[in-house]
N, CA, C and O atoms as a Maestro MAE file, in Angstrom:
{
 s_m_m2io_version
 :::
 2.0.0
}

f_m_ct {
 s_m_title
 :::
 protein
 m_atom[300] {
  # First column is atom index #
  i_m_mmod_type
  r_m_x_coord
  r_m_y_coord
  r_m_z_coord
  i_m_residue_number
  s_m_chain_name
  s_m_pdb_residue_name
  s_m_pdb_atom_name
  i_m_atomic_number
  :::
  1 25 63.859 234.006 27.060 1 A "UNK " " N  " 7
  2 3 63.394 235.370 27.169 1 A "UNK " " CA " 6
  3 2 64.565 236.360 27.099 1 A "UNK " " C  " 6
  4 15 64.457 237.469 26.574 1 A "UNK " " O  " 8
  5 25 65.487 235.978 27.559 2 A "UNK " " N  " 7
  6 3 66.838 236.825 27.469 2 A "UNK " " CA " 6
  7 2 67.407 237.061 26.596 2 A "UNK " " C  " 6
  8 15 67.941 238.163 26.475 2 A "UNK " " O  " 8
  9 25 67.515 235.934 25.505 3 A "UNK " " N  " 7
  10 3 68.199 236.060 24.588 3 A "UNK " " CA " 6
  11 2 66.894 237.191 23.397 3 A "UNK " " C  " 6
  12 15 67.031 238.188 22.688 3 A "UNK " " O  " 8
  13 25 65.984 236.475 23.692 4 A "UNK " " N  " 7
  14 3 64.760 237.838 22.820 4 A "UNK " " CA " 6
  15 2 65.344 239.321 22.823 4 A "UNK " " C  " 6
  16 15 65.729 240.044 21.904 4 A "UNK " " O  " 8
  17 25 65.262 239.509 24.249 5 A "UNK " " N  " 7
  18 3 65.407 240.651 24.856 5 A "UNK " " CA " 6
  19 2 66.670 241.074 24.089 5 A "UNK " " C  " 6
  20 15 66.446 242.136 23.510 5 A "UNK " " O  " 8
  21 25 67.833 240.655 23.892 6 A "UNK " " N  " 7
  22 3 69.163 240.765 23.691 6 A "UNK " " CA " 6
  23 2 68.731 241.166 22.402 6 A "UNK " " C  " 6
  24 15 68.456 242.360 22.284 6 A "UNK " " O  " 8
  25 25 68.606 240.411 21.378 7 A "UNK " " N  " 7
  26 3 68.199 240.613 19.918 7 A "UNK " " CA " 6
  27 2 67.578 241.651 19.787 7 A "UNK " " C  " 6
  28 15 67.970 242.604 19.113 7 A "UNK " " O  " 8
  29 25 66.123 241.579 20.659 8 A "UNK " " N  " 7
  30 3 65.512 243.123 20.005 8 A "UNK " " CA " 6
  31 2 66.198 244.766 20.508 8 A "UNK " " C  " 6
  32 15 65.818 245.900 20.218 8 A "UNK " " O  " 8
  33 25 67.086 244.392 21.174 9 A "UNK " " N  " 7
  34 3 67.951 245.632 21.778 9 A "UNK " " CA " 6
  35 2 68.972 245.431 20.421 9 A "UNK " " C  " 6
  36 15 68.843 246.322 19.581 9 A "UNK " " O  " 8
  37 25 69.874 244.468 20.138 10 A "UNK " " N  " 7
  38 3 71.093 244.245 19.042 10 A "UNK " " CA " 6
  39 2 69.664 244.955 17.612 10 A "UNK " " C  " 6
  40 15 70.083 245.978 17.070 10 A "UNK " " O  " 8
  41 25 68.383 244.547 17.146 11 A "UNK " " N  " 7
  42 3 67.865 245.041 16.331 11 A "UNK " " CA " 6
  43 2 67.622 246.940 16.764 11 A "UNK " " C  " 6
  44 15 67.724 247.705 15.805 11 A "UNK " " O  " 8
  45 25 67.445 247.309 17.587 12 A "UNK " " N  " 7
  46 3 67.204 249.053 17.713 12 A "UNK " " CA " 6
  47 2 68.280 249.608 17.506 12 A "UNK " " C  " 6
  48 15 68.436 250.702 16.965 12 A "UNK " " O  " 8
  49 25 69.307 248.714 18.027 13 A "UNK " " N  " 7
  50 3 70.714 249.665 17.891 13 A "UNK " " CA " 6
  51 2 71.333 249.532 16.386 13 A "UNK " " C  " 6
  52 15 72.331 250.153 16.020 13 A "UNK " " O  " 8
  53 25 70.508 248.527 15.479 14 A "UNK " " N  " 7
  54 3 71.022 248.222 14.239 14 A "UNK " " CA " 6
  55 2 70.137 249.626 13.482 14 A "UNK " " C  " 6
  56 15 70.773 250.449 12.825 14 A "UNK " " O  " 8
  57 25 68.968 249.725 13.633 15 A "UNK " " N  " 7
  58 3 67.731 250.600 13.048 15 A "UNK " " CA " 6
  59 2 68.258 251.922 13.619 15 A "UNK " " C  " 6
  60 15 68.156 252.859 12.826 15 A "UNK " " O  " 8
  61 25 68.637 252.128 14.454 16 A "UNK " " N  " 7
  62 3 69.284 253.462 14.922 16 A "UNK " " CA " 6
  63 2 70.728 253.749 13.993 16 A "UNK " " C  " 6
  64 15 70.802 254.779 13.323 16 A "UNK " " O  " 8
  65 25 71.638 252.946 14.010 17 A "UNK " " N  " 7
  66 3 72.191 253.531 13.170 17 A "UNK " " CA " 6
  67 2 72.499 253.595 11.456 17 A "UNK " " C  " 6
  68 15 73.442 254.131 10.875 17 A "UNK " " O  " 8
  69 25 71.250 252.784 10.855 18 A "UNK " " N  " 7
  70 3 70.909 253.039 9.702 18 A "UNK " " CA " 6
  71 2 70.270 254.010 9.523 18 A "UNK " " C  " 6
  72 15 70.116 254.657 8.487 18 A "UNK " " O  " 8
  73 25 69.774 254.193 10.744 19 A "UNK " " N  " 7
  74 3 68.335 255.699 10.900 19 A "UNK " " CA " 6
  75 2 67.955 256.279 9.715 19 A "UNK " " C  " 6
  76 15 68.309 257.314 9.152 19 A "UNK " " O  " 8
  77 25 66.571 254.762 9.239 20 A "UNK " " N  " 7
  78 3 65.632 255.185 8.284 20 A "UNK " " CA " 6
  79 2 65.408 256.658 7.956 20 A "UNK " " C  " 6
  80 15 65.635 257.197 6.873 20 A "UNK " " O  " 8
  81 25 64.904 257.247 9.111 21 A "UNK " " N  " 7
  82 3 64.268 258.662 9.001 21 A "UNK " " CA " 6
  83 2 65.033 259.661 8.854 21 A "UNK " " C  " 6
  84 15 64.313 260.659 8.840 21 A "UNK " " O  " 8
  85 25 66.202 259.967 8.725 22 A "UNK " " N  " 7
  86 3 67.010 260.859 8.118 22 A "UNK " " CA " 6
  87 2 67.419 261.715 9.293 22 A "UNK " " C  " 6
  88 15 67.699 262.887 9.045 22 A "UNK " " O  " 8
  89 25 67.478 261.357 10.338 23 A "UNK " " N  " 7
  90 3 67.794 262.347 11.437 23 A "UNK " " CA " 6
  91 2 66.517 262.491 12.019 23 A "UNK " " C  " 6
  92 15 66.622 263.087 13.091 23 A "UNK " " O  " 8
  93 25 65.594 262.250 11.803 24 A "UNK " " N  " 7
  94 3 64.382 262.645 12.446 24 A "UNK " " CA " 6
  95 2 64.362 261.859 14.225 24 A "UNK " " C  " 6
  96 15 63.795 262.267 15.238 24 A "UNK " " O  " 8
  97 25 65.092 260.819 14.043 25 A "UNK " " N  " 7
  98 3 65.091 259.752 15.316 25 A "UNK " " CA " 6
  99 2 66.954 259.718 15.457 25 A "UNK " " C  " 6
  100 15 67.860 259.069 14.935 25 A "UNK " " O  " 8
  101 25 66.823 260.975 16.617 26 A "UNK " " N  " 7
  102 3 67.956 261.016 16.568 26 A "UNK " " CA " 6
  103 2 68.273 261.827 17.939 26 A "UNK " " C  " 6
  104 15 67.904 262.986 18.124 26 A "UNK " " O  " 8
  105 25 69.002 261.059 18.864 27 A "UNK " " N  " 7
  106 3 69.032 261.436 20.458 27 A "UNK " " CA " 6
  107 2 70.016 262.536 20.671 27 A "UNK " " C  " 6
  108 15 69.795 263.342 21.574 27 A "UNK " " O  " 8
  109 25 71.013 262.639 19.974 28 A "UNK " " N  " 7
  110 3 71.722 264.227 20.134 28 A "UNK " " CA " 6
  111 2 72.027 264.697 18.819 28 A "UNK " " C  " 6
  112 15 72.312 263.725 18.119 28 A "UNK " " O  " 8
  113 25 72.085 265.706 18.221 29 A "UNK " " N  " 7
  114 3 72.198 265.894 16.676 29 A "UNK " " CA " 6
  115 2 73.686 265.955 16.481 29 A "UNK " " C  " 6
  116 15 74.695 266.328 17.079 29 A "UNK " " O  " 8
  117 25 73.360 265.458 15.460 30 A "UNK " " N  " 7
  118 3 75.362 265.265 14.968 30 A "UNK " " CA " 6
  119 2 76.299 266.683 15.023 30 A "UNK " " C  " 6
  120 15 77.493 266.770 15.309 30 A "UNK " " O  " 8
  121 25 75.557 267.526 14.732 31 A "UNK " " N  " 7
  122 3 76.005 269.374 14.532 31 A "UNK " " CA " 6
  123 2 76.208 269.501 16.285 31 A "UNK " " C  " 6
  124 15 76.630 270.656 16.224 31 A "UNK " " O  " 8
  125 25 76.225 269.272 17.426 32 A "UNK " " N  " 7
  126 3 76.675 269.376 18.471 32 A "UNK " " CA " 6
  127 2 78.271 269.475 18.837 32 A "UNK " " C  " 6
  128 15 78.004 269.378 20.035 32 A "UNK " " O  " 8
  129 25 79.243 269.550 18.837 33 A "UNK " " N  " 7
  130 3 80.642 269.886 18.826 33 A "UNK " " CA " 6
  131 2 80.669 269.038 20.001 33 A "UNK " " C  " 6
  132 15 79.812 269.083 20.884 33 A "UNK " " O  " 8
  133 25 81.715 268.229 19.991 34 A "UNK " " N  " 7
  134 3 82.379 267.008 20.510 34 A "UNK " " CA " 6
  135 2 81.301 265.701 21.322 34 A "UNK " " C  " 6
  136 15 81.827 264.708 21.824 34 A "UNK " " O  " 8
  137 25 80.028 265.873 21.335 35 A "UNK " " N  " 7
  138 3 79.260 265.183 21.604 35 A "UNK " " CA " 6
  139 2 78.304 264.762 20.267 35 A "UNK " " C  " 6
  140 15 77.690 263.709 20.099 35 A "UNK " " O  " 8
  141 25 78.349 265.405 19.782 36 A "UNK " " N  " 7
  142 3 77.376 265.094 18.612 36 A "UNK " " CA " 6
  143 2 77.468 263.209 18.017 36 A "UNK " " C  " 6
  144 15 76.566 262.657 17.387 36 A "UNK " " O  " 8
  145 25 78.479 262.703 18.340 37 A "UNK " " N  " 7
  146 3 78.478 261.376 17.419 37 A "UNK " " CA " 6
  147 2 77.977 260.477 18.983 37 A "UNK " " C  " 6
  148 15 77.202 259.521 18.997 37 A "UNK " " O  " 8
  149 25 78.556 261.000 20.028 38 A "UNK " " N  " 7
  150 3 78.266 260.080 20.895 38 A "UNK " " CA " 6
  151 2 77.480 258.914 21.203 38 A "UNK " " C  " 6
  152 15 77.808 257.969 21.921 38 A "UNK " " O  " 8
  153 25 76.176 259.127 20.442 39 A "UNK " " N  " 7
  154 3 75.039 258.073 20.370 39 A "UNK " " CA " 6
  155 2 74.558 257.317 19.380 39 A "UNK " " C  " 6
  156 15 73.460 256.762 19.341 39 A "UNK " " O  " 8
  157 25 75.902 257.305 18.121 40 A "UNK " " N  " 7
  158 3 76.260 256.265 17.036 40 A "UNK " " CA " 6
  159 2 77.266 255.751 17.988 40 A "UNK " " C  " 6
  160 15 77.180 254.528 18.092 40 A "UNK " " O  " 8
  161 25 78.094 256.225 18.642 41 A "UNK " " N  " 7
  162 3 79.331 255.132 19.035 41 A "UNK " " CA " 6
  163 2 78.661 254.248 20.474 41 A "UNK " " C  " 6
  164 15 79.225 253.226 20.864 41 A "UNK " " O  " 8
  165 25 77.513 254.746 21.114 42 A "UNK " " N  " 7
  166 3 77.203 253.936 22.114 42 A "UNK " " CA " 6
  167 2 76.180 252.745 21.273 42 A "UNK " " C  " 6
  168 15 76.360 251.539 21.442 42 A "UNK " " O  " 8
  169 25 75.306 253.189 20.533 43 A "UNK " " N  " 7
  170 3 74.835 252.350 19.503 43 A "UNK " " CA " 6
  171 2 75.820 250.945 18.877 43 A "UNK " " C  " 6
  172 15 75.757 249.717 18.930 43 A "UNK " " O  " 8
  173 25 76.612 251.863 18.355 44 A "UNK " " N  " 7
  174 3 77.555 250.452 17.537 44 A "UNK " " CA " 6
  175 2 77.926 249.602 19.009 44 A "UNK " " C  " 6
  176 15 77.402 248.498 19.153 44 A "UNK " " O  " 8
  177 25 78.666 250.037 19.891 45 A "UNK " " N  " 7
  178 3 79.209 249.286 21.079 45 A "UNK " " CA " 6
  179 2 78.197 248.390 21.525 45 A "UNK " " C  " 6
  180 15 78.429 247.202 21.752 45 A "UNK " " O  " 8
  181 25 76.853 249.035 21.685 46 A "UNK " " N  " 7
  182 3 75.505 247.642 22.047 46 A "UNK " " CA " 6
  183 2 75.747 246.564 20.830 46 A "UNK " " C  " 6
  184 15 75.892 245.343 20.889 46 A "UNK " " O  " 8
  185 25 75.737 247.477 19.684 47 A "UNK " " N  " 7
  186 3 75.652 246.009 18.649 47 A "UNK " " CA " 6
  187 2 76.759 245.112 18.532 47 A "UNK " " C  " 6
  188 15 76.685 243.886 18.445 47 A "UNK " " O  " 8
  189 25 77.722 245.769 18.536 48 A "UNK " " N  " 7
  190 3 78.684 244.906 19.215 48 A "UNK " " CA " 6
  191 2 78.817 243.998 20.093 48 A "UNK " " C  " 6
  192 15 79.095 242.802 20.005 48 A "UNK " " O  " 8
  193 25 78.571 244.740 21.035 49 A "UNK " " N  " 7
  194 3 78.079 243.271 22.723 49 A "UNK " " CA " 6
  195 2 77.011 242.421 22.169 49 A "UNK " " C  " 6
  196 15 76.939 241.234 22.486 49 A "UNK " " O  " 8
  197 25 76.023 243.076 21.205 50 A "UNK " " N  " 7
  198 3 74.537 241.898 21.297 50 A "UNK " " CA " 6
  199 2 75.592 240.586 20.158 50 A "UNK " " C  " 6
  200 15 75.452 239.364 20.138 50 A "UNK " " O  " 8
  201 25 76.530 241.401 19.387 51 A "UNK " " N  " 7
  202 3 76.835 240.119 18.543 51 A "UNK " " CA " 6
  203 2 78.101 238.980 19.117 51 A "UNK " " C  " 6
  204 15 78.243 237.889 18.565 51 A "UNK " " O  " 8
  205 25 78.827 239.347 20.099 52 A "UNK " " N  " 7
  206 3 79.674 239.259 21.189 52 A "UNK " " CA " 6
  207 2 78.451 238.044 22.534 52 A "UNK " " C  " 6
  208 15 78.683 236.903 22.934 52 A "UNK " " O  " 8
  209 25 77.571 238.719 22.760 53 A "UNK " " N  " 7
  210 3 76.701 237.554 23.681 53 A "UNK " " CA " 6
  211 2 76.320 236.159 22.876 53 A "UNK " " C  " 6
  212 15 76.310 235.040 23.389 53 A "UNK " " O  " 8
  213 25 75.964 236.523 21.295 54 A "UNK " " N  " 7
  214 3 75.362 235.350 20.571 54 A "UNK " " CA " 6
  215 2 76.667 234.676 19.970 54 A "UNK " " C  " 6
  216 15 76.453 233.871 19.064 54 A "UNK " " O  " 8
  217 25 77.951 234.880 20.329 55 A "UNK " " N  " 7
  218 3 79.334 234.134 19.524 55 A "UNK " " CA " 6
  219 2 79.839 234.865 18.408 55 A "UNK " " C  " 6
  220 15 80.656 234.420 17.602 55 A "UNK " " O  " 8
  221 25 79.458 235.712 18.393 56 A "UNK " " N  " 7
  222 3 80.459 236.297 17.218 56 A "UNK " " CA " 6
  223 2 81.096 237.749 17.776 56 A "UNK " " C  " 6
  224 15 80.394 238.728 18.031 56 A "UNK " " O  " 8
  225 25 82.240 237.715 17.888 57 A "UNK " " N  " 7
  226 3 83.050 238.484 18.742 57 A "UNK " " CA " 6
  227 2 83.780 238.934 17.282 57 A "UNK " " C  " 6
  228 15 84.557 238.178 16.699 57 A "UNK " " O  " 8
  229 25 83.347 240.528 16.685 58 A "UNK " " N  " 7
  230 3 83.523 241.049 16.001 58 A "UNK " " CA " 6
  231 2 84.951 242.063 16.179 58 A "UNK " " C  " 6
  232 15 85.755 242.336 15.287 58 A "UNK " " O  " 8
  233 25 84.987 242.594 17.865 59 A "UNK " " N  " 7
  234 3 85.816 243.325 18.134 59 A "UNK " " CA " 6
  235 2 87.275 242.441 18.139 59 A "UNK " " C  " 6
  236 15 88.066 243.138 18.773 59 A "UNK " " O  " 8
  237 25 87.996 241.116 17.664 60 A "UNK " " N  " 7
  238 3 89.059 240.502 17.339 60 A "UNK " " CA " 6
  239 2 89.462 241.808 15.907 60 A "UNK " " C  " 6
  240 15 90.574 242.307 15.732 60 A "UNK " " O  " 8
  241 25 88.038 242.134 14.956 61 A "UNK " " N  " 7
  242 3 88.627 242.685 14.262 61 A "UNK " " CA " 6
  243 2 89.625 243.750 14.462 61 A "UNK " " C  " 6
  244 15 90.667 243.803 13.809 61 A "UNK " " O  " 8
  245 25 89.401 244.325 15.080 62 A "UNK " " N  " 7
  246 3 90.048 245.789 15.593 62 A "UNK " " CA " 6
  247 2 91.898 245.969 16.027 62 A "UNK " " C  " 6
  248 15 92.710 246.892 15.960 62 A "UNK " " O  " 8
  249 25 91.928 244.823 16.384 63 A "UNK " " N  " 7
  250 3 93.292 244.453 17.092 63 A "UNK " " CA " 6
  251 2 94.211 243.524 16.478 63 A "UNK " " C  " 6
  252 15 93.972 242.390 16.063 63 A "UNK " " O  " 8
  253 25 95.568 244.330 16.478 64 A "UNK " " N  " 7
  254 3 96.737 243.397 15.585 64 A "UNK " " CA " 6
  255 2 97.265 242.460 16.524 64 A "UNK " " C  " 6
  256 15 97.684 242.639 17.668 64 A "UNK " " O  " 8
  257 25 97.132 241.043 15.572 65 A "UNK " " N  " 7
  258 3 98.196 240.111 16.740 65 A "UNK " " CA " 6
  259 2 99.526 240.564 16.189 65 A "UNK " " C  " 6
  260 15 99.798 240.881 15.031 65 A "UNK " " O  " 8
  261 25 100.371 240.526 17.360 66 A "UNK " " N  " 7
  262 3 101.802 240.443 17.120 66 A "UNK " " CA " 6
  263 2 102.666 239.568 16.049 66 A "UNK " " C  " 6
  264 15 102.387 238.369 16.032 66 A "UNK " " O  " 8
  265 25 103.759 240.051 15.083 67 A "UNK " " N  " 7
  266 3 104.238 238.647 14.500 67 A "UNK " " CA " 6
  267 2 104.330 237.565 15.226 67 A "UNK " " C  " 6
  268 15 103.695 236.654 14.694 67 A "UNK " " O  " 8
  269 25 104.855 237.241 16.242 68 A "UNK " " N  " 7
  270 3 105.319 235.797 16.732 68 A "UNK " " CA " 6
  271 2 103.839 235.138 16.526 68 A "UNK " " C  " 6
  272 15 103.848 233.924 16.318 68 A "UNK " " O  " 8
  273 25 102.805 235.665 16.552 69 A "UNK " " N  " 7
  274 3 101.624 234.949 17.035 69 A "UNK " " CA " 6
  275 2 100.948 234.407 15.578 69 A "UNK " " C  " 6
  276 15 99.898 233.767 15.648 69 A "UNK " " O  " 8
  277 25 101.484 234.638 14.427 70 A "UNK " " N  " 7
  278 3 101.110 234.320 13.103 70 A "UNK " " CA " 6
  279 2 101.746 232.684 12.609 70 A "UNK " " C  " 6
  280 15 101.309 232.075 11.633 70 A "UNK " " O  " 8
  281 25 102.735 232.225 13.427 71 A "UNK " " N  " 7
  282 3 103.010 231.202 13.586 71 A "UNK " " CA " 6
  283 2 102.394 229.957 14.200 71 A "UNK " " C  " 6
  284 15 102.515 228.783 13.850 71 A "UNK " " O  " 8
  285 25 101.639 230.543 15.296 72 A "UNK " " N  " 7
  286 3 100.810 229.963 16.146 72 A "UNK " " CA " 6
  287 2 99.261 229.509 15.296 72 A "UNK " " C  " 6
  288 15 98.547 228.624 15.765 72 A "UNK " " O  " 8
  289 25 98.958 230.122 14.234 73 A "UNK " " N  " 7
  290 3 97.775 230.069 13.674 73 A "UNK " " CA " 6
  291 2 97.318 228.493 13.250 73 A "UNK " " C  " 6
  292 15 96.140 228.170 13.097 73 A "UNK " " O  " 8
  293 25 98.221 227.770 13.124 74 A "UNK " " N  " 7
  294 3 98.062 226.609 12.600 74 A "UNK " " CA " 6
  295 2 97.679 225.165 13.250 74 A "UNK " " C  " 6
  296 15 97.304 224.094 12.772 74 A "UNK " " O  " 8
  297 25 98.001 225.723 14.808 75 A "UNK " " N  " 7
  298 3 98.052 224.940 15.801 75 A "UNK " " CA " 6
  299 2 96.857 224.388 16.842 75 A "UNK " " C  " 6
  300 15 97.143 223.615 17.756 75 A "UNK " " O  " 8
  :::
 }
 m_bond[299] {
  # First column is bond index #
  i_m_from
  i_m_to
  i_m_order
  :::
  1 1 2 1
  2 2 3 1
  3 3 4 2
  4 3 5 1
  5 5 6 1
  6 6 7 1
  7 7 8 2
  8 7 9 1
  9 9 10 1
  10 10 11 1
  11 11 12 2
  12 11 13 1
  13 13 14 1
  14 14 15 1
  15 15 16 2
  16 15 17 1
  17 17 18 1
  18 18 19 1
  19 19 20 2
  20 19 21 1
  21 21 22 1
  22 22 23 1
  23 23 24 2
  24 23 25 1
  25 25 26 1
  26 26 27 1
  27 27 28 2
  28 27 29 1
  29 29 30 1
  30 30 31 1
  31 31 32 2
  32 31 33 1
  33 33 34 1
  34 34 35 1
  35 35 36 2
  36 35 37 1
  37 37 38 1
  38 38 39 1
  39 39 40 2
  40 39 41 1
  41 41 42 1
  42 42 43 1
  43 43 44 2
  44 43 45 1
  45 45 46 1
  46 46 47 1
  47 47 48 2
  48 47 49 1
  49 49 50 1
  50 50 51 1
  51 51 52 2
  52 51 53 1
  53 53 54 1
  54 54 55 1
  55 55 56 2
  56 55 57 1
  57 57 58 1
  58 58 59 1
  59 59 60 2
  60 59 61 1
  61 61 62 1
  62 62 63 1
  63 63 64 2
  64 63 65 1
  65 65 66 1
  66 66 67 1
  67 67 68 2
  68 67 69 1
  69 69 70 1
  70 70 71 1
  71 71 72 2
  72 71 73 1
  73 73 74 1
  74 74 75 1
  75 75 76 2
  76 75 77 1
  77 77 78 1
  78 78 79 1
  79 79 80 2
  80 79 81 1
  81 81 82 1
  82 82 83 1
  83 83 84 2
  84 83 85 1
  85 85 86 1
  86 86 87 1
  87 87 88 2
  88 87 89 1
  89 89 90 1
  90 90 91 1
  91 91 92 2
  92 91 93 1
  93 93 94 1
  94 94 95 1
  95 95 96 2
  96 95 97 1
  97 97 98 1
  98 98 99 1
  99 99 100 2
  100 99 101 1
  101 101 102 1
  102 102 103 1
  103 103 104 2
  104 103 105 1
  105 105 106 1
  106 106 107 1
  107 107 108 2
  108 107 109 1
  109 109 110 1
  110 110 111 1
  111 111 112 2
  112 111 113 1
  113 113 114 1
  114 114 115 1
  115 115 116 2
  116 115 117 1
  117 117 118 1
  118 118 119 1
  119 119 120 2
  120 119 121 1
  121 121 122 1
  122 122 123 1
  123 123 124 2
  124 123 125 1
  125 125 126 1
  126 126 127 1
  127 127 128 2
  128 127 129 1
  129 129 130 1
  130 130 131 1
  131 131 132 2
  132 131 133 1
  133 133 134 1
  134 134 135 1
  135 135 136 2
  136 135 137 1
  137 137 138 1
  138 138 139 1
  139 139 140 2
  140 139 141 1
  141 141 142 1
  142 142 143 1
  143 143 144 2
  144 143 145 1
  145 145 146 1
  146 146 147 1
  147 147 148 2
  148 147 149 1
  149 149 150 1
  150 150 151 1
  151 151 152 2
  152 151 153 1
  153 153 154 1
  154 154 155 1
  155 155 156 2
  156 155 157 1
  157 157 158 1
  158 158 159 1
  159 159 160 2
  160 159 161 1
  161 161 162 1
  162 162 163 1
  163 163 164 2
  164 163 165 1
  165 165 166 1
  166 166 167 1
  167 167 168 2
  168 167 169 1
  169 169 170 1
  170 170 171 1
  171 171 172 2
  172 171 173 1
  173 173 174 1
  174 174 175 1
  175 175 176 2
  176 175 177 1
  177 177 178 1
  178 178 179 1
  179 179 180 2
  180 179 181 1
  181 181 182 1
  182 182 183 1
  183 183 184 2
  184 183 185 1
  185 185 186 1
  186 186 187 1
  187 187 188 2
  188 187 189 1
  189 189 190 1
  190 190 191 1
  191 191 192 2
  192 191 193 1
  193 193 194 1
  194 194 195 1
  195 195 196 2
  196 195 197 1
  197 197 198 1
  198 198 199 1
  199 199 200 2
  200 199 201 1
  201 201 202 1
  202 202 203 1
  203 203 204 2
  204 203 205 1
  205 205 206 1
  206 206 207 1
  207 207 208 2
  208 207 209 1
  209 209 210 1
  210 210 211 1
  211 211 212 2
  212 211 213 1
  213 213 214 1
  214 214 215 1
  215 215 216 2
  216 215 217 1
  217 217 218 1
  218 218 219 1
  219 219 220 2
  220 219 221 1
  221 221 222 1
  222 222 223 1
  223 223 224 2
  224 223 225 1
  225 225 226 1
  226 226 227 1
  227 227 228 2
  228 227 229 1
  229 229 230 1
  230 230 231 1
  231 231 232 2
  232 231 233 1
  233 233 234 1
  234 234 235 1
  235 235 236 2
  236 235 237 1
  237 237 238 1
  238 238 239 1
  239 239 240 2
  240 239 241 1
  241 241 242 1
  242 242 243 1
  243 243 244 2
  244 243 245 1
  245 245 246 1
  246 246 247 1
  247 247 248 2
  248 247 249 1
  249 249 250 1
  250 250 251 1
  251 251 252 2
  252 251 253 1
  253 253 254 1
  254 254 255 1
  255 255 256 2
  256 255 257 1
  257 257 258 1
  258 258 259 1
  259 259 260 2
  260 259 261 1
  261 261 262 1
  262 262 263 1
  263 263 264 2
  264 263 265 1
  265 265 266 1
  266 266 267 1
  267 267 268 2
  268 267 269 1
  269 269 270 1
  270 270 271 1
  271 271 272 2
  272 271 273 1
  273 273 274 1
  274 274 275 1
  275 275 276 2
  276 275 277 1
  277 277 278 1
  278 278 279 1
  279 279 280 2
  280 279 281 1
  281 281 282 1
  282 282 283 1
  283 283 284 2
  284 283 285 1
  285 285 286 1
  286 286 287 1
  287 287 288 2
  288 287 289 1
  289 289 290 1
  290 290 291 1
  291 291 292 2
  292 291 293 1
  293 293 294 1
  294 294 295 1
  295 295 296 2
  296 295 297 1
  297 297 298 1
  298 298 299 1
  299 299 300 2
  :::
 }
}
């Protein structure tokens, strides 16, 4: 049941920020000055965690390993 639950939350936050409807489904409008994106970036961060709970830990992308640690890759 949990993991359902997880998915159909990782699916709204996927449909939210494709947002079929053109803005029509849309919790703060983007034209707002320094808040306006806020609820694409809390969006992506759920989809993130929902893909992070099921094993795929996407946020490795984001972050440089150090040289020394490119050595280590093989091991």
């Amino acid at each position: 049941m949990k993991k359902t639950l997880v998915a159909l939350v990782g699916v709204l936050a996927f449909l939210y920020l494709i947002n079929p409807t053109m803005g029509l489904f849309e919790i703060l409008p983007d034209n707002l000055p320094l808040v306006g994106n806020l609820d694409e970036a809390t969006a992506t961060m759920v989809l993130l965690a929902v893909f992070r709970y099921f094993g795929w830990d996407l946020t490795k992308l984001f972050f440089r390993r150090p040289p020394s640690d490119y050595r280590k890759v093989g091991r």
